[in-house]
C-alpha positions as CSV (number, residue, x, y, z in Angstrom):
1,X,0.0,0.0,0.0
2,X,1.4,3.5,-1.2
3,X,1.8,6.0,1.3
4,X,0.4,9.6,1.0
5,X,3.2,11.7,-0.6
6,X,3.1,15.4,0.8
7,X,6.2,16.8,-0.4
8,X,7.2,16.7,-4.2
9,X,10.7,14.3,-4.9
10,X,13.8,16.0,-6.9
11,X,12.5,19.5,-6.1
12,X,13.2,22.0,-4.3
13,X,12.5,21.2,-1.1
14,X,14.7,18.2,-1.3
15,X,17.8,19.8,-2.4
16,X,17.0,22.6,0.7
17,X,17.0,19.4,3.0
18,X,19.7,18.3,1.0
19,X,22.6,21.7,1.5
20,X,21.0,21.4,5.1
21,X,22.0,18.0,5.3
22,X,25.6,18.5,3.3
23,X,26.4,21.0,5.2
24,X,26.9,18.9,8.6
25,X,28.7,16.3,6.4
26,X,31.3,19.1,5.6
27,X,31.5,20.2,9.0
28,X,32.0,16.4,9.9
29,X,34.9,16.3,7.4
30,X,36.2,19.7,9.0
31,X,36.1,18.2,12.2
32,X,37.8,14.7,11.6
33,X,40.4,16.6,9.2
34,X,41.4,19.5,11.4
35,X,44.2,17.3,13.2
36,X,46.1,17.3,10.0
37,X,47.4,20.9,10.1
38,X,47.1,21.2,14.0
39,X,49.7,17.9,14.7
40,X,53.0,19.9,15.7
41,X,50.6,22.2,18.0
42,X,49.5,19.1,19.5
43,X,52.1,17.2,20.1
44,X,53.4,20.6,22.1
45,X,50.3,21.1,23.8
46,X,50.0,17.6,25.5
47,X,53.8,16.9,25.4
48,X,53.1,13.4,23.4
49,X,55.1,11.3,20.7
50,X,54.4,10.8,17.4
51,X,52.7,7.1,18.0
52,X,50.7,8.8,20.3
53,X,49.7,11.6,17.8
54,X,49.2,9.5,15.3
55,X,46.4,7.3,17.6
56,X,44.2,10.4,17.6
57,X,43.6,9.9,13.5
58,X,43.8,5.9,14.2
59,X,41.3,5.8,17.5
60,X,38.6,8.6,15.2
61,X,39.0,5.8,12.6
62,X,38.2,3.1,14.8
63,X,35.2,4.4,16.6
64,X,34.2,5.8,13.5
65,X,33.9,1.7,11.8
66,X,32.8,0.3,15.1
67,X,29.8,2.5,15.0
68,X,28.4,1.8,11.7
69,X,25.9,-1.0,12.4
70,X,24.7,0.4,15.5
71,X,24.3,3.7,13.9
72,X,22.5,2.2,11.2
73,X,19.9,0.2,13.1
74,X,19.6,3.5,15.2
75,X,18.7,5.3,11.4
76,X,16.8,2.7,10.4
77,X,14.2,3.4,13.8
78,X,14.6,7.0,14.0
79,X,15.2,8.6,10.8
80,X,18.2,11.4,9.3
81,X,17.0,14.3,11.2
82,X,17.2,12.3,14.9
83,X,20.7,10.9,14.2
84,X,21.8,14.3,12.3
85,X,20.9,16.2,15.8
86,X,23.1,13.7,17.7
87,X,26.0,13.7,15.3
88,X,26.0,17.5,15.9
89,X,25.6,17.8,19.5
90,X,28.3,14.8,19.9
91,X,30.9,16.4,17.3
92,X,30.1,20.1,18.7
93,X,31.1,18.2,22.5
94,X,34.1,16.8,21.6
95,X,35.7,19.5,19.7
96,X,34.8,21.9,22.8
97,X,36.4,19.9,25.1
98,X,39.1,19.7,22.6
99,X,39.7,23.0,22.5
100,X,39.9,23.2,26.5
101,X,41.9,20.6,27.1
102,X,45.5,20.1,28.1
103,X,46.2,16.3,28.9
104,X,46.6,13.9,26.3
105,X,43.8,11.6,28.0
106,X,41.1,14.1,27.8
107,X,42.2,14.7,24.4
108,X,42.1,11.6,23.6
109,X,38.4,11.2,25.1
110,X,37.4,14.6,23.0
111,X,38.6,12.9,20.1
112,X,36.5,9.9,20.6
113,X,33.4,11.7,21.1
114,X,34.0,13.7,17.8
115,X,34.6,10.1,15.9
116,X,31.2,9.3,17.6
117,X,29.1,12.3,16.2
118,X,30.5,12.0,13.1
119,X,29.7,8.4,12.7
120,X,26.1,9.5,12.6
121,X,26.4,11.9,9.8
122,X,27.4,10.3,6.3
123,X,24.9,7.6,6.4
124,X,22.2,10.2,7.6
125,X,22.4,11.8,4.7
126,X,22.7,9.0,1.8
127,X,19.3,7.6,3.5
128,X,18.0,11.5,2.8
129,X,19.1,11.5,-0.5
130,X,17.9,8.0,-1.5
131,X,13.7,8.9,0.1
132,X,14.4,12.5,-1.7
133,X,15.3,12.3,-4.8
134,X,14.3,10.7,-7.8
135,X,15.6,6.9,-8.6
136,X,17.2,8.8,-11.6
137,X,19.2,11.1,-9.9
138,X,20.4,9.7,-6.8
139,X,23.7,8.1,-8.3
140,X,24.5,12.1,-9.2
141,X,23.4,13.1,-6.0
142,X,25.6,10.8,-4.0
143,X,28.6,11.2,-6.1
144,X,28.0,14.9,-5.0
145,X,27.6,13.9,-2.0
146,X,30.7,12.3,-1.3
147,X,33.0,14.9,-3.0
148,X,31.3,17.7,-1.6
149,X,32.0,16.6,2.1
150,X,35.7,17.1,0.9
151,X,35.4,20.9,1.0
152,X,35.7,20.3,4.6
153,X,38.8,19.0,4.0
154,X,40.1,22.1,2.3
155,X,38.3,24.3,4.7
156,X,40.7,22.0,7.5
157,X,43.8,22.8,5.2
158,X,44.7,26.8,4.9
159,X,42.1,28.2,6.8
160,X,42.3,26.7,9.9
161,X,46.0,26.9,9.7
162,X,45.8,30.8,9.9
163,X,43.1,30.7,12.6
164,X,45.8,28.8,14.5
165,X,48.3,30.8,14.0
166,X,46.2,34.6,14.7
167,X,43.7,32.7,17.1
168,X,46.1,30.0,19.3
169,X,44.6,26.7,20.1
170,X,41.7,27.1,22.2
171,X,40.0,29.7,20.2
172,X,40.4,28.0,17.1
173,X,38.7,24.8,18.3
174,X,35.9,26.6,20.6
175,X,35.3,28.6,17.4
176,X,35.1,25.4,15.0
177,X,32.5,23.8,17.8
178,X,29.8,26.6,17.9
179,X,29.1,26.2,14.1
180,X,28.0,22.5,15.2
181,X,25.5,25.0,17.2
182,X,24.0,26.9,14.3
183,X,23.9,23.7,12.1
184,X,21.8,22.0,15.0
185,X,19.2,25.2,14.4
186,X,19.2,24.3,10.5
187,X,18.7,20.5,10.9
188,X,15.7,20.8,13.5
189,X,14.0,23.8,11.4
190,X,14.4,22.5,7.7
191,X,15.1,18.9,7.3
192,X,12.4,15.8,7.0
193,X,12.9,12.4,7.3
194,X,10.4,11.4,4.3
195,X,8.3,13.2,1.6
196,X,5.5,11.3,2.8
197,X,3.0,11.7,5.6
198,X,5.2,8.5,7.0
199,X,8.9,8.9,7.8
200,X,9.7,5.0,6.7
201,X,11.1,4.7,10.0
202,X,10.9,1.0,11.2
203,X,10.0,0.8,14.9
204,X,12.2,-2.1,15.3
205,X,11.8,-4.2,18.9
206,X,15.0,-4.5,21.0
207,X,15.1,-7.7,21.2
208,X,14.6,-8.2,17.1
209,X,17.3,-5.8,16.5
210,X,20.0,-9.1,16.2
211,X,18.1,-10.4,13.6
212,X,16.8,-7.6,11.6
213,X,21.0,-7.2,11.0
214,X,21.8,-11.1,10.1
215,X,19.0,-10.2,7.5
216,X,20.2,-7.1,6.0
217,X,23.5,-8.6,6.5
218,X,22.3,-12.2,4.6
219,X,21.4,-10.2,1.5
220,X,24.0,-10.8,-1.2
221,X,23.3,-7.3,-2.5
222,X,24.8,-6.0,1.1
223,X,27.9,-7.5,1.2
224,X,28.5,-6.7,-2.8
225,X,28.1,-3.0,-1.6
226,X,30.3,-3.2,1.1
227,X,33.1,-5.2,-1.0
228,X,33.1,-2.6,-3.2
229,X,33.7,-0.2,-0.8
230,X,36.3,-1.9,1.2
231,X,38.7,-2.3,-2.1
232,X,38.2,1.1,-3.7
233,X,38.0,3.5,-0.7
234,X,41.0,2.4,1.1
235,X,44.0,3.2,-0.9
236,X,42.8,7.0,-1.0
237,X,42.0,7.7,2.7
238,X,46.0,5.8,3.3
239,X,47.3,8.2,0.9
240,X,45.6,11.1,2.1
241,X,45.7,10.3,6.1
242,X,48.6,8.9,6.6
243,X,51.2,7.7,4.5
244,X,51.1,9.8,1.3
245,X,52.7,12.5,2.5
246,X,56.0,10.7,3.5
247,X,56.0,8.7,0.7
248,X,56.3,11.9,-1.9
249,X,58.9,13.6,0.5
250,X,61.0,10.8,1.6
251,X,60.5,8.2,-0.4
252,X,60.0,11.0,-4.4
253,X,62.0,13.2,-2.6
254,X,59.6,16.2,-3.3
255,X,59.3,19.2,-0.5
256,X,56.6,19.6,1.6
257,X,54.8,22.3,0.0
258,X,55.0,19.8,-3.1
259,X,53.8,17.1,-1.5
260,X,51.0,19.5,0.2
261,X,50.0,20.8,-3.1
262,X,49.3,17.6,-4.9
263,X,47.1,15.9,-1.9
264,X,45.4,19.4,-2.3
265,X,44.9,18.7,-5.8
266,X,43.4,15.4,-5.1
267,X,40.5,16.7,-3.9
268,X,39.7,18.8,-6.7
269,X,39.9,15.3,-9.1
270,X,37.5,13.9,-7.1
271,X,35.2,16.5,-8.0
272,X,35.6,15.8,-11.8
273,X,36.1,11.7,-11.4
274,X,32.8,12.2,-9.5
275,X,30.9,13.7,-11.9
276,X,31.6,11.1,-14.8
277,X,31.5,8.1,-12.7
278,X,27.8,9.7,-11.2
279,X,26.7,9.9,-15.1
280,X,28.4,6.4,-15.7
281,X,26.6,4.7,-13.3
282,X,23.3,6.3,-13.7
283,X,23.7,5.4,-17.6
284,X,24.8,1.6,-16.9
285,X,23.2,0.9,-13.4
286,X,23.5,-3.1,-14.4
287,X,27.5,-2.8,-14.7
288,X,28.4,-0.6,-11.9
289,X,30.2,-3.5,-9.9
290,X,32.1,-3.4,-13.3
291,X,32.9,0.5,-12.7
292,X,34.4,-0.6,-9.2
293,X,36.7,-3.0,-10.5
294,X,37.6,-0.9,-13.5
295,X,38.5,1.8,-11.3
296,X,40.4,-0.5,-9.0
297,X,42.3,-1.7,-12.0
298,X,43.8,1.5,-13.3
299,X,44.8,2.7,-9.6
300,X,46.7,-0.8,-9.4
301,X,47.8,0.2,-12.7
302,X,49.3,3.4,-12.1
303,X,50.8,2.2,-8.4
304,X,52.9,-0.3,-10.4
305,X,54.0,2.3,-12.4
306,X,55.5,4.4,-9.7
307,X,56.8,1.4,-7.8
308,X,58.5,-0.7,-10.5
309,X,60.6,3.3,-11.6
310,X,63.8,3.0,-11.7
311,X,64.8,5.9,-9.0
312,X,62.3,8.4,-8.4
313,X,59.0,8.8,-10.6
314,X,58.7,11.1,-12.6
315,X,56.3,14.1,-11.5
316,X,53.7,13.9,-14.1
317,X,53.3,10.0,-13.2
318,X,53.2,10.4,-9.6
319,X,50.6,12.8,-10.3
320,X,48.6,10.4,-12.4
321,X,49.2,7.8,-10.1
322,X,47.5,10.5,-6.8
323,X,44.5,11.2,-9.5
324,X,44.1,7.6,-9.9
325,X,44.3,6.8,-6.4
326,X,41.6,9.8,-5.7
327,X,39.0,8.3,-7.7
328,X,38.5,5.3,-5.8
329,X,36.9,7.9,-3.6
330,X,34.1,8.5,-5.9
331,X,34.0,4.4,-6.8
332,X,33.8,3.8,-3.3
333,X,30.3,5.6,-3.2
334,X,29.0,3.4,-5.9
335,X,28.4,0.6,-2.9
336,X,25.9,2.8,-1.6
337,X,23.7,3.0,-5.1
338,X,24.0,-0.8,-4.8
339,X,22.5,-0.7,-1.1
340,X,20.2,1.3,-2.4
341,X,19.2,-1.2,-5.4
342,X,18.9,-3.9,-2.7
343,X,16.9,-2.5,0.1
344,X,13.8,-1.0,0.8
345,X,13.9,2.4,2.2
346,X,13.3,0.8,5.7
347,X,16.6,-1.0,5.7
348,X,18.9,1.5,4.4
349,X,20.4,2.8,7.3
350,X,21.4,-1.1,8.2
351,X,22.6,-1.5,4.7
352,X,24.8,1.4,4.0
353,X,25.8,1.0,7.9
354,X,27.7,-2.2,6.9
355,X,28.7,-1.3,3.4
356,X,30.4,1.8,5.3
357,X,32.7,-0.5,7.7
358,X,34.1,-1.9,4.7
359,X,36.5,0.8,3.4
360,X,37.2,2.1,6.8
361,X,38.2,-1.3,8.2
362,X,40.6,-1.8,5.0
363,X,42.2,1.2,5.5
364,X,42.7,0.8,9.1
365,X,43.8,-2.6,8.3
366,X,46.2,-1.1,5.3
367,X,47.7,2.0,7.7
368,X,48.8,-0.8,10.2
369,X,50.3,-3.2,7.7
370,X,52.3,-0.7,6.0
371,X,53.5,0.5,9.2
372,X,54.6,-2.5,10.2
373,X,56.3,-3.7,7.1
374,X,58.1,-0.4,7.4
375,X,59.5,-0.6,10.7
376,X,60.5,-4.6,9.7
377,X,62.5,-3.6,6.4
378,X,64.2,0.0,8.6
379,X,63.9,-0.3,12.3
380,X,65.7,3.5,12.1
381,X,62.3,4.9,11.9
382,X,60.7,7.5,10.3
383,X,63.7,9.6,9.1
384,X,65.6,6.8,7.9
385,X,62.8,5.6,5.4
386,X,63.8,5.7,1.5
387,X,61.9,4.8,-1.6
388,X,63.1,1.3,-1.2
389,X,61.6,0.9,1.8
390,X,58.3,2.7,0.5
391,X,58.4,0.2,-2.3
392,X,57.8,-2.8,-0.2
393,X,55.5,-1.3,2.3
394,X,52.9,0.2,-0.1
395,X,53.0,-2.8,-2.1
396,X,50.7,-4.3,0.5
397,X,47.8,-2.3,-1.0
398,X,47.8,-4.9,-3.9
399,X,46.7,-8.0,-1.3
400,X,43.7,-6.0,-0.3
401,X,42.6,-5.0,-4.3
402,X,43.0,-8.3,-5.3
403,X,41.1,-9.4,-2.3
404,X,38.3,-7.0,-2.6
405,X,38.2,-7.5,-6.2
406,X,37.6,-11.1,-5.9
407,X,35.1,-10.7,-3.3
408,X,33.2,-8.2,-5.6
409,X,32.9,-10.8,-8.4
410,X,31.7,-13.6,-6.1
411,X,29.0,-11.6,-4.6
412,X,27.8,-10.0,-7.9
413,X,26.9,-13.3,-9.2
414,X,25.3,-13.9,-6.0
415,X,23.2,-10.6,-6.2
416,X,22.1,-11.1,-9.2
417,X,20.4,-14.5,-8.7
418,X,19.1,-12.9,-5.6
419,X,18.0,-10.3,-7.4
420,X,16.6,-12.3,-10.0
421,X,14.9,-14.7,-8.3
422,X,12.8,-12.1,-5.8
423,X,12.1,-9.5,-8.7
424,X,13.1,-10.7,-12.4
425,X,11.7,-7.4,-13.5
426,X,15.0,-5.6,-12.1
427,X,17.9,-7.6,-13.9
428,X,15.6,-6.0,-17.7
429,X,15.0,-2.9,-16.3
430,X,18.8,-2.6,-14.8
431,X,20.2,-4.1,-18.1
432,X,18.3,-1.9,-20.5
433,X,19.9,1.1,-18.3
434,X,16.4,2.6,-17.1
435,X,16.5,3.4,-13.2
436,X,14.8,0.5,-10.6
437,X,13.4,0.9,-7.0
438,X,13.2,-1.5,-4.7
439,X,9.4,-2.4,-4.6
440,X,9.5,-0.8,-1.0
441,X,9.7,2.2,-2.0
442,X,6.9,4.3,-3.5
443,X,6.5,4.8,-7.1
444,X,8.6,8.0,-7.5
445,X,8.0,9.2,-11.0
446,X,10.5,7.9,-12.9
């Protein structure tokens, strides 16, 4: 039975909830990001080492992952708006306390909180933009989606830095927490749940929560999504977290501003690999596993490249190789079209819950490894690594593509038959390139 629709879908009022909504994701981004350019002031502040300041960005991480599912039951019962209001109060918390503290614990505990408020956020808004948009443009929408959230990356580079620097520590960070304030305003004024008279929250028992997750997890269509997030998301966020920048200095031997320039640049291809691989998808919704691996391929591609040089790369190939590895940002966000493609609305915050461990668990998993194979093959540590050493220890991205890559083939065959078996009408609709909903949700013009 339909449900009354009040609100029209793909119109205005959805892309109002929509900046609403993207707006706390940038903030989110701002928030887990601003670390990045405040590390030396940290490691000052609360007198630590660099393992220690380096388990801020790991511990964020690892809450972050752990959260996922229970986030997304939590979605799935309450709705966007409810979780959007927690991620803000949570990350507005944690960066205040942030800003006021002086001991690495409490740090550490501010830190924790943020990761928790901003595990809310993402998946908030891809439920939004799956209920409020048309079937036809969500795959734009959440290409968008993911490379507009970067902005607060930028926003985390050059401008914070010179807040810093004219502002000092604990201004800078109280600052950064009241706009957590006004957004909380926003969110509770302008954004829905549903453009119908019901939300499509499920009112899920307690004590069925368990298995309302072994089902949404038992879908084939779940675990394809969150394969293909787990092998193209990963090499991106290690380069950009963590280990890029030593490998251009130390291991290309470019300078620092070099090295800064390009992850800057980074972020601007994902705007541009965004937008094609949003129109690809949309125009070939039955191949988009096909995208993933595609995209996988050429980033393995281009990382072979640079590894197998004789001496340092080359600067245009290192480039290509950074633009390459950027895209599997955008990639990554086609798991989420797949949930989408899988799952009534009622599930999606379950679905993309556990699609979104995936990358984050590979890159945790990748940041260790290549740490550890690092300080096997040069115990001297950081300032003794070379590009020898880098050679071995970021070749340990290629057990995790060819992994992932595998595991994406053996559950697309596996969703398919799913798929084909409980509605045949998909596979000709999906096939033919026209745009299918999952048969719980409403008919939505397309």
């Amino acid at each position: 039975m339909q449900r009354e629709q009040v609100h029209d879908i793909g119109r205005r009022r959805a892309w109002s909830i929509w900046l609403v909504a993207m707006a706390v994701y940038v903030l989110a981004v701002f928030h887990r990001s601003s670390l990045g350019v405040a590390g030396l002031l940290a490691s000052e502040r609360f007198g630590i080492s660099a393992t220690q300041l380096a388990f801020f960005t790991v511990l964020q991480l690892v809450v972050y992952a752990a959260m996922q599912v229970p986030v997304g039951v939590l979605l799935d019962r309450f709705g966007s708006r409810a979780l959007l209001l927690w991620g803000l109060a949570l990350m507005t918390l944690g960066q205040l306390v942030f800003a006021f503290a002086t001991s690495f614990g409490v740090a550490v505990l501010a830190r924790g909180i943020l990761g928790a408020g901003d595990a809310m956020v993402f998946v908030s808004v891809i439920r939004l933009v799956a209920v409020w948009f048309l079937v036809r443009q969500a795959p734009m929408v959440t290409q968008v989606t993911g490379w507009g959230g970067q902005l607060g990356a930028v926003a985390a580079a050059a401008p914070l830095t010179l807040l810093l620097d004219h502002a000092g520590w604990t201004r800078t960070f109280a600052g950064a927490s009241t706009l957590g304030v006004v957004l909380l305003v926003a969110v509770a004024c302008l954004v829905k749940d549903s453009p119908y008279a019901s939300t499509g929250v499920v009112r899920v028992k307690l004590g069925a929560l368990a298995q309302s997750v072994r089902l949404v997890w038992g879908n084939p269509g779940t675990r394809l999504g969150m394969w293909s997030h787990f092998t193209a998301q990963f090499s991106g966020t290690v380069f950009a977290l963590l280990w890029g920048f030593p490998f251009l200095v130390a291991g290309q031997g470019w300078s620092e501003v070099a090295a800064g320039t390009l992850l800057m640049a980074m972020t601007g291809w994902v705007v541009v690999s965004g937008l094609v691989l949003g129109a690809a998808i949309a125009r070939w919704p039955y191949y988009r596993s096909w995208v993933v691996i595609g995209v996988v391929a050429v980033m393995a591609l281009a990382w072979t490249a640079v590894l197998a040089a004789d001496g340092p790369s080359p600067t245009w190939l290192v480039v290509v190789m950074a633009f390459a590895t950027a895209s599997g940002g955008p990639a990554s966000m086609v798991a989420f079209d797949l949930a989408r493609t899988f799952h009534p609305v009622g599930a999606l915050g379950r679905a993309n819950g556990i699609v979104n461990v995936g990358g984050f668990v590979a890159s945790l998993l990748t940041m260790a490894l290549i740490g550890v194979v690092l300080d096997v093959v040069e115990p001297g540590g950081v300032s003794a690594y070379d590009l020898d050493d880098f050679r071995i220890a970021m070749s340990v991205q290629y057990l995790f593509w060819a992994f992932g890559v595998l595991q994406i083939v053996r559950f697309r065959r596996r969703a398919l038959r799913h798929l084909g078996r409980a509605h045949p009408r998909a596979l000709e609709e999906l096939r033919a390139g026209r745009p299918w909903t999952h048969p719980g949700l409403e008919d939505q013009g397309v």
